[in-house]
SEGU-684923 format. One record per residue (C-alpha): z, y, x; residue number from 1. Coordinates in steps of 0.001 Angstrom, whole numbers, plus 524288, in hexadecimal, padded with zeros to 5 digits. Layout:
- Z, Y, X, NUM
...
***
This chain:
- 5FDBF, E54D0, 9B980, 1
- 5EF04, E5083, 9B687, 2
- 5E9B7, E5B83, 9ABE4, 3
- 5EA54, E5356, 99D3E, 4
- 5E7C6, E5F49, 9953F, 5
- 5D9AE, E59D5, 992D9, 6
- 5E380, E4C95, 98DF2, 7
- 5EB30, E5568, 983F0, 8
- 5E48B, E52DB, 9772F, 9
- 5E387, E42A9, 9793D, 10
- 5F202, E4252, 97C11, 11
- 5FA83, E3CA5, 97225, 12
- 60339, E46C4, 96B00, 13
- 61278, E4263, 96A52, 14
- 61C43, E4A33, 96396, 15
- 625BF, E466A, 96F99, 16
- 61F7E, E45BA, 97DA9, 17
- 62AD4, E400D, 983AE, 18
- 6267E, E33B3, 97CC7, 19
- 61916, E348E, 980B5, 20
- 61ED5, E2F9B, 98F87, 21
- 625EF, E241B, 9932C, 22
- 63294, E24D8, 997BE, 23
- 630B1, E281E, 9A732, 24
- 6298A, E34E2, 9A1FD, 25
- 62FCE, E37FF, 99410, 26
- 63573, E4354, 99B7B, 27
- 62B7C, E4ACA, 99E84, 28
- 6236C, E4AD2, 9918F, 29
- 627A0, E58B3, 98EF7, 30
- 6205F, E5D5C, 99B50, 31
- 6143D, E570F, 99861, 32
- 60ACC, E5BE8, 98D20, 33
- 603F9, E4F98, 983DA, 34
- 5F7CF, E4F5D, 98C6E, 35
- 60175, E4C6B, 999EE, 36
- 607EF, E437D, 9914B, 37
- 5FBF2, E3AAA, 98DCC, 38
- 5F533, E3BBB, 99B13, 39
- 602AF, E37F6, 9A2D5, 40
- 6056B, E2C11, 99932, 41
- 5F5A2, E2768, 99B61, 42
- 5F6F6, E2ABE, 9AA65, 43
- 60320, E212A, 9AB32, 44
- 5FBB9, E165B, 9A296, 45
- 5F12A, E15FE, 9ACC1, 46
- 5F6A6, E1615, 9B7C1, 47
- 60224, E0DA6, 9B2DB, 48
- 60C71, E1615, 9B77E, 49
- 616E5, E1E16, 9B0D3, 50
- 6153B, E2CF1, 9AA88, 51
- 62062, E2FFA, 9B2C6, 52
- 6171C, E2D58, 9BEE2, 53
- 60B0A, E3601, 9B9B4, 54
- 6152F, E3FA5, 9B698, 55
- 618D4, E3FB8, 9C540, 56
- 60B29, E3E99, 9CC5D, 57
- 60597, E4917, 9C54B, 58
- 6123F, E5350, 9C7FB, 59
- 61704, E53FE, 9B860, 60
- 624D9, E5130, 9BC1A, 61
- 62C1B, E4D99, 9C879, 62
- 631B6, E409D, 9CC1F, 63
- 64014, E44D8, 9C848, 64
- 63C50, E4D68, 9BC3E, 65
- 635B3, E3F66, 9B8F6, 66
- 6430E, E3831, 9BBD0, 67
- 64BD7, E421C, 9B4FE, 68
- 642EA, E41C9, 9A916, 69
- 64312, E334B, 9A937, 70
- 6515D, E32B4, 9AA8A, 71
- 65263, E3C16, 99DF5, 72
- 649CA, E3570, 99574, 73
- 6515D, E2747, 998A0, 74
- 65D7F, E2BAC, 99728, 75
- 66204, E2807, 9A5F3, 76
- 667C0, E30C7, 9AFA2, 77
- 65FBC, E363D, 9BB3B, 78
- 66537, E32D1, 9C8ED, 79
- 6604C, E3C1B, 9D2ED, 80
- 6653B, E3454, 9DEA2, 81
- 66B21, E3EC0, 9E4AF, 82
- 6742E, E3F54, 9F06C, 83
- 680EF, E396B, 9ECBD, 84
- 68982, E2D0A, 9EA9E, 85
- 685FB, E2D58, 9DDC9, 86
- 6793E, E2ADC, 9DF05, 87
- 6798E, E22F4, 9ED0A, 88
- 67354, E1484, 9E9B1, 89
- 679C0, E0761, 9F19D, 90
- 67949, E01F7, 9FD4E, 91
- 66C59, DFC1F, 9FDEB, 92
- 6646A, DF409, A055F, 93
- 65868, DF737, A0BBF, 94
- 64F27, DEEFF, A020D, 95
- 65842, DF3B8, 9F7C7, 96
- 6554E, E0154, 9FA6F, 97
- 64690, DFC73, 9FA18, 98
- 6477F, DF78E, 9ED41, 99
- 64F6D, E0307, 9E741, 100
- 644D5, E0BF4, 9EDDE, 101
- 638E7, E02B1, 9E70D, 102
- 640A7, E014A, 9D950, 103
- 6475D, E0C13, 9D7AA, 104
- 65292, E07B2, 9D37B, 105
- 660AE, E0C83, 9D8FA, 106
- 66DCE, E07FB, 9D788, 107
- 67707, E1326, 9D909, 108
- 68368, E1240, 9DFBE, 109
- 68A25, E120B, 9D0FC, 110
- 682CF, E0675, 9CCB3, 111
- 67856, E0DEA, 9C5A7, 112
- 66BF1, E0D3E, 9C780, 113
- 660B1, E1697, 9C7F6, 114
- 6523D, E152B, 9C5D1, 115
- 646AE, E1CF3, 9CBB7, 116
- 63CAE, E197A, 9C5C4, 117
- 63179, E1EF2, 9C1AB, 118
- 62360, E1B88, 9B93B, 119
- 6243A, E0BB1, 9B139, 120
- 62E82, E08C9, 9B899, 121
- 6364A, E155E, 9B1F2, 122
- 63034, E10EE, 9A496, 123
- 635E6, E01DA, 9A5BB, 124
- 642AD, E0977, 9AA08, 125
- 64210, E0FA1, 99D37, 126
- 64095, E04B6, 994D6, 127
- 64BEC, DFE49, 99ACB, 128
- 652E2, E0938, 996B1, 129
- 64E19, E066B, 98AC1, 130
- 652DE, DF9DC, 98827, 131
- 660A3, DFAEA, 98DF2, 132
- 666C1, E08DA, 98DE3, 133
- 67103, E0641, 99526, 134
- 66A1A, E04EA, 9A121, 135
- 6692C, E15D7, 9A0DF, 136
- 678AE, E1385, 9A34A, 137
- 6775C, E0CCC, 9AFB3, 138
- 66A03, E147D, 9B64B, 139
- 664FE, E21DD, 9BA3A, 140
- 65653, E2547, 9BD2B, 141
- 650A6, E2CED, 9C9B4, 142
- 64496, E2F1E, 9CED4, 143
- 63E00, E25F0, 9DAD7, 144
- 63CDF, E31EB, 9E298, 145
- 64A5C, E3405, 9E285, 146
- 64F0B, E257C, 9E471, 147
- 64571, E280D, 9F00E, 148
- 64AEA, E32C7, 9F489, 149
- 657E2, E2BA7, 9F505, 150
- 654D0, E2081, 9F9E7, 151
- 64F89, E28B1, A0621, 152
- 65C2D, E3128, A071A, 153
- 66697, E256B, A0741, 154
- 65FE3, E1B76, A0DE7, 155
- 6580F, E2376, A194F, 156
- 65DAA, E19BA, A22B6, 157
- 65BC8, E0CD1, A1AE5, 158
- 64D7B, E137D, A18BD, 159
- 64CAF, E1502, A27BD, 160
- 65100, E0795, A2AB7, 161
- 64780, E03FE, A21E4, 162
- 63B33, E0836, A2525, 163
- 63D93, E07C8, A34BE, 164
- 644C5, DFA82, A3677, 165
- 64217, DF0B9, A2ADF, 166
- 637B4, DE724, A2E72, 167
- 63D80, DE74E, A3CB0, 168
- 64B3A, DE49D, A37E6, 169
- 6459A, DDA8E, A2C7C, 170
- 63919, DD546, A3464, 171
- 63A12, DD6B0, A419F, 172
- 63088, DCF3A, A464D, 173
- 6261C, DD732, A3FDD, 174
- 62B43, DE4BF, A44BC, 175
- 625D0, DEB4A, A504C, 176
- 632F5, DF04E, A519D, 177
- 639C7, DE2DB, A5806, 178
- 6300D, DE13A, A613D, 179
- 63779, DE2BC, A6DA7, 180
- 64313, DDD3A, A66BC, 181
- 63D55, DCEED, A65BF, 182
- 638AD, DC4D3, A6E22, 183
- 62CDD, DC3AD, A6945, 184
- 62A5B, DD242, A6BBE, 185
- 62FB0, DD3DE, A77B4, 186
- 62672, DC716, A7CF2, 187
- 61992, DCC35, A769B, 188
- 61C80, DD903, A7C14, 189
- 61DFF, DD436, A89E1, 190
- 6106C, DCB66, A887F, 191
- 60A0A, DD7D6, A82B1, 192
- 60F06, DE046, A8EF0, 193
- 60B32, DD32C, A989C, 194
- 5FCF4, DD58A, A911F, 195
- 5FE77, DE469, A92B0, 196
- 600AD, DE39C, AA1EC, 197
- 5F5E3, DD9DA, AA384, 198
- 5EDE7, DE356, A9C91, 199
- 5F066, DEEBE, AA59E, 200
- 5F20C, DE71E, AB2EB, 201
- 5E536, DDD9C, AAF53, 202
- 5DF9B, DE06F, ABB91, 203
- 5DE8A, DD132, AC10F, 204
- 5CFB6, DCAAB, ABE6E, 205
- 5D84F, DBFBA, AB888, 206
- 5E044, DC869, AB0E0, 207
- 5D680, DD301, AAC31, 208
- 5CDD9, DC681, AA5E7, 209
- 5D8EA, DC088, AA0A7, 210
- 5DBC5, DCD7B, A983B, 211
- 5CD59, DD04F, A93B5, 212
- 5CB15, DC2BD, A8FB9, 213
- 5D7D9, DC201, A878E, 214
- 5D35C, DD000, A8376, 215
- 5C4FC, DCBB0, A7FA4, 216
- 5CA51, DC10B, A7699, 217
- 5D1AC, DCA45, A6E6F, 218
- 5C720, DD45F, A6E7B, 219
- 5BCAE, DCA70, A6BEF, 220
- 5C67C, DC651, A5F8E, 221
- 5C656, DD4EB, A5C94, 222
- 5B7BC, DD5A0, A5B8A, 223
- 5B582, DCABC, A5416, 224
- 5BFCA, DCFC3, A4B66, 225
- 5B932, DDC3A, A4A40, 226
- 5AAAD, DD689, A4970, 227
- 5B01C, DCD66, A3C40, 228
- 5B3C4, DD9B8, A36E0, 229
- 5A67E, DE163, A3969, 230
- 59F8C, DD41D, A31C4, 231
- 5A8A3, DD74A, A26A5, 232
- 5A0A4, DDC7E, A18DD, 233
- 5A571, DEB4D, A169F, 234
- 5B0DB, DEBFC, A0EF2, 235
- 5AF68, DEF90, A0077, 236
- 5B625, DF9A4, 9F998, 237
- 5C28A, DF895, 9F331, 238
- 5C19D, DFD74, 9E420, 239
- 5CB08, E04D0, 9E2FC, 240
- 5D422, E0135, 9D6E1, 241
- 5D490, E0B8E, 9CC96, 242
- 5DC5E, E05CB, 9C275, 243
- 5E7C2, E0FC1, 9C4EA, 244
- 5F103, E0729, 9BC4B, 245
- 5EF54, DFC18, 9C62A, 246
- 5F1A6, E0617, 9D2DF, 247
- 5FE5F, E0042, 9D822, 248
- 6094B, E0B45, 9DD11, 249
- 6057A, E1065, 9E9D6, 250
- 60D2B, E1642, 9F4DC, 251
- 60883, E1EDA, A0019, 252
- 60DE5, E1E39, A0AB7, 253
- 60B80, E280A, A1772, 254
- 611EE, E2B16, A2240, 255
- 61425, E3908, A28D7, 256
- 616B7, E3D51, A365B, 257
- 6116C, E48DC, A3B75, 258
- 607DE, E4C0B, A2FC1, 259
- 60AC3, E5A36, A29AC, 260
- 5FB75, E5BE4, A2CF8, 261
- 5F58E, E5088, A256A, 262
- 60018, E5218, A1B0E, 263
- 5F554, E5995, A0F28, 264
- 5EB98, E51B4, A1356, 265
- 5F2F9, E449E, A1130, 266
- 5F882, E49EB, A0386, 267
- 5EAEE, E4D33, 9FEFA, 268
- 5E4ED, E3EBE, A0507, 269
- 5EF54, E36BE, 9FD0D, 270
- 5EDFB, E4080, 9F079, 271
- 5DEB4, E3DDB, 9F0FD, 272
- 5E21E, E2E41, 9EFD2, 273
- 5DEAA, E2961, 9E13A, 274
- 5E946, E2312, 9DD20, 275
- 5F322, E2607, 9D25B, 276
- 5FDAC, E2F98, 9D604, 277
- 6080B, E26F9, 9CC6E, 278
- 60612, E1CE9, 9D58B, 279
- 605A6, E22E2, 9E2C0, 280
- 610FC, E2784, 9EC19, 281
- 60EB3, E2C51, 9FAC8, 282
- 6189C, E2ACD, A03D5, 283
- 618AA, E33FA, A0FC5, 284
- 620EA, E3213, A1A55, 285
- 625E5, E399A, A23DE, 286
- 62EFA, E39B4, A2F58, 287
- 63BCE, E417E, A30A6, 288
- 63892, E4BBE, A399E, 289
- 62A21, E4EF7, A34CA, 290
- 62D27, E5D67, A3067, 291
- 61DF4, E60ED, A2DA4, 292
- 61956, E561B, A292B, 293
- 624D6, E565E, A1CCD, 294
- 620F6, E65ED, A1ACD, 295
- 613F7, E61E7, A1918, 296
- 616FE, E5710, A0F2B, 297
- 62291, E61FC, A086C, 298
- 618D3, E6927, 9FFFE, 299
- 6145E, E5B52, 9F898, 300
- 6220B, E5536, 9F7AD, 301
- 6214F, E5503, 9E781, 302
- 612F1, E4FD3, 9E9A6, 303
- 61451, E4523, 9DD34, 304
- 612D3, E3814, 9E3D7, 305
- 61615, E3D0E, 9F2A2, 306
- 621FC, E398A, 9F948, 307
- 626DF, E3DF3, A08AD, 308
- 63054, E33E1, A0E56, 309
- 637AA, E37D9, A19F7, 310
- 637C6, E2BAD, A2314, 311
- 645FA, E27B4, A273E, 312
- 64826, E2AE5, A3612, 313
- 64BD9, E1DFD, A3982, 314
- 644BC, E143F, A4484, 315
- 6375D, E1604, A49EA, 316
- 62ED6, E2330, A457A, 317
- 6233A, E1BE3, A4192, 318
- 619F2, E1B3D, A351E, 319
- 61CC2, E0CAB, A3222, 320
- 62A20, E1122, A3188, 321
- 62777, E1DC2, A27B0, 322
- 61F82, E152B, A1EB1, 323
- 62C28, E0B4D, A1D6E, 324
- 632D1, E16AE, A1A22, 325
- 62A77, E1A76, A0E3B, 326
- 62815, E0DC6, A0AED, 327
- 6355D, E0A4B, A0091, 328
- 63197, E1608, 9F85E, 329
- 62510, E1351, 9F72A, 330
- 62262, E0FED, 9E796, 331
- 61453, E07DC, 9E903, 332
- 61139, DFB6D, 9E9EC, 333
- 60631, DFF9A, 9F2C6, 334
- 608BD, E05F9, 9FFC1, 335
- 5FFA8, E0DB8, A05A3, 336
- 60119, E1391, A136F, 337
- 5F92D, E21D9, A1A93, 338
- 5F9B2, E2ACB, A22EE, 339
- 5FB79, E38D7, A2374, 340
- 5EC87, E3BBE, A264E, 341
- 5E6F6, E2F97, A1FE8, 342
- 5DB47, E3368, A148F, 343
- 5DB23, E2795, A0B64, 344
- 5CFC0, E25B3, A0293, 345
- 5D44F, E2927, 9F578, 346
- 5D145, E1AC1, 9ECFC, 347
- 5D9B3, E132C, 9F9E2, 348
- 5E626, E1093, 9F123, 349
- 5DE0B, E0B0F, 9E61D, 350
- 5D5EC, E0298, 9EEDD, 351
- 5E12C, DFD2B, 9F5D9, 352
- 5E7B0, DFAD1, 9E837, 353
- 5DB4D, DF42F, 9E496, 354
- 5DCDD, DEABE, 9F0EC, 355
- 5EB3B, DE87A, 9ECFE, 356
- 5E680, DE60B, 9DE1A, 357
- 5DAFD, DDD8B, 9DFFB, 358
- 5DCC5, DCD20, 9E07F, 359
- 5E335, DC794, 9EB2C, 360
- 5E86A, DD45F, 9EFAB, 361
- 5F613, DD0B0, 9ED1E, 362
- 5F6A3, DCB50, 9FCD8, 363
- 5EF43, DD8C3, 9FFA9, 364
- 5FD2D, DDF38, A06A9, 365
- 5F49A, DEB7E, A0D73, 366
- 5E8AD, DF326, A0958, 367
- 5E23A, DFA40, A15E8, 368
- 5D947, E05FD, A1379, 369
- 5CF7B, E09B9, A1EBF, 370
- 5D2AD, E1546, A2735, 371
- 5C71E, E1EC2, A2D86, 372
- 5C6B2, E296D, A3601, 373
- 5C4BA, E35D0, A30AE, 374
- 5C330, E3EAD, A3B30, 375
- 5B968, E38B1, A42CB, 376
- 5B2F1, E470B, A484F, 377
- 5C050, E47C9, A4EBC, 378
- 5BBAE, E424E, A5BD9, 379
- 5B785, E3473, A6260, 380
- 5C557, E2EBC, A6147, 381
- 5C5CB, E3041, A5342, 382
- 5B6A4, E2AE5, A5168, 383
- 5BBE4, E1F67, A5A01, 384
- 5C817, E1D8B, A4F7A, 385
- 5BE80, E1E94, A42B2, 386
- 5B749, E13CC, A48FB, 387
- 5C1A1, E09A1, A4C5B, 388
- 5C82D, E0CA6, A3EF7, 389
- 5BA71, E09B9, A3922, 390
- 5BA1A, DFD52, A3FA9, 391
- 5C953, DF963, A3C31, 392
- 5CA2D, DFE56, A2D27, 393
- 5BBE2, DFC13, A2A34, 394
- 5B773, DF0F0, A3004, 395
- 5C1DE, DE7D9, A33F9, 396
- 5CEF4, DE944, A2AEE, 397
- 5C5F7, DE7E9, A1F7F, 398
- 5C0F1, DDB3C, A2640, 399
- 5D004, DD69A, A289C, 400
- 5D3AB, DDA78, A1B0E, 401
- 5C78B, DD424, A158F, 402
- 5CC7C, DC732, A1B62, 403
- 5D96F, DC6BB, A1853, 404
- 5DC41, DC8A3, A270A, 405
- 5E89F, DD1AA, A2B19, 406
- 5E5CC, DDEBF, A2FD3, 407
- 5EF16, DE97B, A36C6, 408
- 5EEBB, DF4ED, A2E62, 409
- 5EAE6, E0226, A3073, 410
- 5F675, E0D3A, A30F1, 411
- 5F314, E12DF, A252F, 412
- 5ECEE, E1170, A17E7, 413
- 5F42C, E0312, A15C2, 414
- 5F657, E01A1, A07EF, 415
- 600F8, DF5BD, A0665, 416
- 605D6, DECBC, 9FB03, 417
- 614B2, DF276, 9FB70, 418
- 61A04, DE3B5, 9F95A, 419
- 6124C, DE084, A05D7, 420
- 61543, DEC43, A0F68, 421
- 624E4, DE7E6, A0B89, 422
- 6218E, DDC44, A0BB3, 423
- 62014, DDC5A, A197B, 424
- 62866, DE3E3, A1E36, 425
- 62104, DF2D5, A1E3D, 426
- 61DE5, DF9AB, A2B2C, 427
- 62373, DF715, A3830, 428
- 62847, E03F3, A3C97, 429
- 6287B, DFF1F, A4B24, 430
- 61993, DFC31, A4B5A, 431
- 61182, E07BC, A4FD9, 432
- 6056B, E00A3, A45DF, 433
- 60DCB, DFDED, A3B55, 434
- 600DB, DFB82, A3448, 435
- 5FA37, DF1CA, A3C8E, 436
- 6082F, DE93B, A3D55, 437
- 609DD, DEAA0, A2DC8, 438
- 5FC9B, DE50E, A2DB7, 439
- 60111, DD7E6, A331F, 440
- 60C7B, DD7BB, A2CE4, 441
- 605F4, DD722, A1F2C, 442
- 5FC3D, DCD02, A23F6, 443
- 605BD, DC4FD, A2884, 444
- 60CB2, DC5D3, A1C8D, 445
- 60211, DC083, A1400, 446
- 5FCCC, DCD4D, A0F50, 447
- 5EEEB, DD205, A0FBE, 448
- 5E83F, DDF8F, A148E, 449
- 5DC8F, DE2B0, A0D43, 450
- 5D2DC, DF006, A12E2, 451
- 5CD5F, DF898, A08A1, 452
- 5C22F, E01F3, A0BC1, 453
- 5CA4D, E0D2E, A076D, 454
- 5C9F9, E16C2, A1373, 455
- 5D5B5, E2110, A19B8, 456
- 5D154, E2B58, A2183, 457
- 5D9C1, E2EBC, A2C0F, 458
- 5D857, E3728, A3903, 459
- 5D7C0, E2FC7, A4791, 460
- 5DE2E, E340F, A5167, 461
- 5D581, E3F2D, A5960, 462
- 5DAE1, E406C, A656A, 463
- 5DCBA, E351A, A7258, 464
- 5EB9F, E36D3, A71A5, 465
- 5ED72, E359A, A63D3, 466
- 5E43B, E29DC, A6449, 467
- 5EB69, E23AC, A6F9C, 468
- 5F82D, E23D2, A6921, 469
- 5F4AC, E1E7A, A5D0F, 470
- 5EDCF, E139A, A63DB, 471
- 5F988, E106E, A6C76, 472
- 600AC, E0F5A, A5E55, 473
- 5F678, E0724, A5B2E, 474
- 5F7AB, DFD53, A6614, 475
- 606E9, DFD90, A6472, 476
- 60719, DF9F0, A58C4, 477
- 5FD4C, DEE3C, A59BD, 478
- 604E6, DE90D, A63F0, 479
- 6119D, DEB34, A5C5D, 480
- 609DE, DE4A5, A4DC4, 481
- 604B0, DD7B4, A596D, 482
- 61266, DD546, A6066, 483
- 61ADB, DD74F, A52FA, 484
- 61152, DCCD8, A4C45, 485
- 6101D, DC452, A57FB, 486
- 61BB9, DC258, A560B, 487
- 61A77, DB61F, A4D4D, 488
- 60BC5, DB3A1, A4E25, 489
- 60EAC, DA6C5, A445C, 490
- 61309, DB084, A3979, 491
- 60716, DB95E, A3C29, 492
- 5FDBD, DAE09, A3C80, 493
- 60466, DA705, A2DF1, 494
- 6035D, DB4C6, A2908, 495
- 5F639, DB8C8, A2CF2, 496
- 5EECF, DADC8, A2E3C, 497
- 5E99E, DAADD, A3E84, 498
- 5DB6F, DB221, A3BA7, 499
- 5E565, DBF91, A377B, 500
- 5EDF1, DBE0D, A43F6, 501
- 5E30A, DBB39, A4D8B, 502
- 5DC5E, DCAD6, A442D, 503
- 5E9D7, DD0CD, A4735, 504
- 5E99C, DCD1B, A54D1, 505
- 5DB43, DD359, A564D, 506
- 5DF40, DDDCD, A515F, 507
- 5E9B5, DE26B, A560E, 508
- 5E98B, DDC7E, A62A2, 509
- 5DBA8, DE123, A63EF, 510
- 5DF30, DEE38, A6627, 511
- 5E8F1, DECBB, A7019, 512
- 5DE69, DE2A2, A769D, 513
- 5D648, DEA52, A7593, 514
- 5DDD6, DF70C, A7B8B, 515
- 5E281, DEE77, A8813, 516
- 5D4C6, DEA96, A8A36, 517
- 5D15A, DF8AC, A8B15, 518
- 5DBBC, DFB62, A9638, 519
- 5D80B, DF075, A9C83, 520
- 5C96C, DF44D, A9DFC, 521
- 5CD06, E015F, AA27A, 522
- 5D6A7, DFA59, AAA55, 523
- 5CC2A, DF39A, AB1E9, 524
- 5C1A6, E00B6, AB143, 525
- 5CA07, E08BA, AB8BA, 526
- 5CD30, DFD01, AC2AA, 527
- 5BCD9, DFB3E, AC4CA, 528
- 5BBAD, E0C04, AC4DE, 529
- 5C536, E0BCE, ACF36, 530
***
């Protein structure tokens, strides 16, 4: 805990500590000397939280020694939610176990329920208490950690379902997954491999014209595109809000595959951001059968305010799919999403906050920080990255953003209003660029992306291969995000207004134009070499 001893002789004196806490932390006043007391209590006052909560960030007491104390001092049982009948709660449905998971409430299979909950919501639970005693009859407390933890062991399949197959079961038209399943797949996908042949058998006069002038248009679009951006005024700094009872809870999430390496250096990125530890939880995800990577993360399993979720083996291996899977047990109301080697600037949760917080960001559904290149001495490939993600994240999302147009989102460093990411329907675990297709889903549901100048350093790829396949992902996906939301171009239109489908289709489009245009002029090279 922070050193108070310099606190000692301003702290009130009480003949009995216990009372010097509210409820949620009554428990622990014999561990703490007068000075903890008085620095915990003003701690929890500014950052609006509970003393339970500063008690837990700082390592004074453990979630369950928390709980059990808690329990004690309201006269309730403790429910540990171990294996058993006993303890087993209902049948439930898959937004029901959502809501128990976001509440924390649980009806047991004996009609009794039990509560995990923890900081002002604990305190309110108290006073009810209060008022009617006979509620202590009919509950038990536990901690969230170990609802969690149950949640994961006796619904690993409904979890599964969950994260792999909801928004194509629910929404099908907007999941990559159903694309060969419906008509309106299976006839863009024939036109796209009609374009595709024409492409690579363009060797008519008639025919080779035909492709570069249809080509030229949507390049031409490109560049303008890309030349209203460059007229743009630089993008001011977001201040970053530091009124820490105003910070909103936050949740971390990042996904893991392959990553014992990066593993200290991720830790000590996300402990270096400045934000309160009350009010910050980090998800990391991993797969099943990633042995190192878990023994890396082993040694900081009781790191307060860090949490490893296993994701459920159940449809496609992706990272869309491992970020559903963390996403019901996240606690914030602000979502935040990196990667394993990503170095965020240290004020970027504040100044997204502060985009979320200021007027007329209620429609703001996605904050996007900038990503740079950070090992540019690595070799011309990576050079060649820094500057295209110079051009994208510096020059022309903060344009798009700055106009209310909708953007396709980079992979990482998204920071989402929770009520929004649910709202429409989370990632698409069947879309290798979950982030570019999340994008247009928001925009097309009303809700805004704003840029901030906030930076994350992460590494390119250095090597051809490595390059290659992440650019074949690339163009994958962009075809996937065009086909699934060509699907109803009326919809897209309504939702983002003609100028923001005719952006989308620049953009994403663009690339692949831009890509066939490429083969075609080496196409026609080798045909005048030879």
């Amino acid at each position: 805990m922070t050193p108070v001893t310099s606190r000692a002789e301003s702290a009130p004196r009480t003949a009995d500590p216990s009372r010097a806490l509210p409820a949620e932390a009554a428990a622990m006043a014999g561990r703490l000397s007068a000075a903890d007391i008085h620095y915990t209590r003003r701690r929890a006052r500014r950052l609006d939280v509970g003393v339970d909560e500063v008690l837990l960030a700082s390592g004074v007491a453990s979630s369950d020694e928390l709980a059990r104390g808690a329990a004690r001092t309201l006269g309730v049982g403790f429910e540990p939610l171990e294996a058993g009948p006993a303890t087993s709660p209902s049948r439930l449905h898959d937004d029901d176990m959502a809501a128990m998971l976001r509440t924390g409430l649980m009806r047991r299979a004996d009609g009794r329920l039990v509560v995990a909950a923890r900081g002002l919501a604990l305190r309110r639970f108290a006073t009810d208490l209060a008022r009617d005693p006979r509620l202590r009859q009919r509950v038990a407390l536990t901690s969230p950690e170990r609802l969690a933890a149950l949640v994961r062991r006796r619904f690993e399949v409904q979890l599964g379902w969950r994260a792999a197959y909801r928004l194509r079961e629910r929404r099908p038209d907007l999941s990559a997954g159903t694309l060969g399943a419906s008509r309106s797949g299976l006839a863009l996908g024939i036109l796209a491999l009609a374009a595709l042949f024409l492409i690579v058998n363009a060797t008519s006069i008639v025919g080779t014209w035909v492709m570069a002038v249809l080509f030229s248009l949507v390049l031409l679009g490109g560049a303008i595109l890309q030349l209203t951006a460059c007229t743009l005024a630089p993008q001011a700094p977001t201040a970053p809000l530091r009124r820490d009872h105003a910070l909103p809870y936050y949740t971390l999430i990042v996904p893991l595959y392959r990553e014992a390496r990066v593993v200290p250096q991720l830790l000590d990125a996300l402990a270096a951001l400045d934000y309160p530890r009350e009010k910050l939880q980090v998800l990391l995800v991993i797969e099943p059968d990633d042995a190192a990577t878990a023994a890396a993360l082993a040694p900081h399993a009781g790191r307060p305010g860090f949490e490893v979720i296993v994701a459920p083996d159940a449809g496609p291996r992706t990272k869309p799919k491992a970020m559903n899977a963390a996403l019901p047990f996240a606690r914030g109301t602000i979502i935040g999403i990196y990667d394993a080697e990503d170095m965020p600037e240290p004020l970027q949760l504040r100044e997204a906050c502060a985009v979320f917080q200021r007027d007329g960001g209620e429609r703001i559904g996605c904050v996007q920080a900038r990503l740079a290149i950070d090992n540019l001495a690595d070799g011309w490939i990576t050079r060649q990255f820094a500057a295209e993600y110079a051009a994208y994240f510096d020059v022309m999302l903060p344009m798009l953003g700055a106009y209310g147009l909708p953007l396709p989102l980079g992979g990482t460093s998204n920071h989402f209003r929770r009520e929004a990411l649910e709202g429409v329907g989370a990632w698409d675990p069947f879309n290798v660029t979950e982030d570019a297709d999340l994008g247009v889903r928001l925009a097309a549901a009303g809700w805004r992306t704003a840029v901030i100048a906030s930076t994350t350093d992460e590494e390119a790829p250095r090597r051809l291969p490595a390059w290659m396949r992440q650019r074949t992902r690339w163009y994958k996906g962009w075809m996937q995000t065009l086909l699934v939301h060509s699907r109803h171009p009326r919809r897209l239109v309504q939702g983002t207004g003609l100028p923001g489908a005719v952006v989308l289709a620049l953009l994403l489009g663009g690339g692949l134009t831009c890509s066939a245009q490429n083969r075609m002029s080496f196409r026609e090279g080798s045909n005048v070499s030879a």
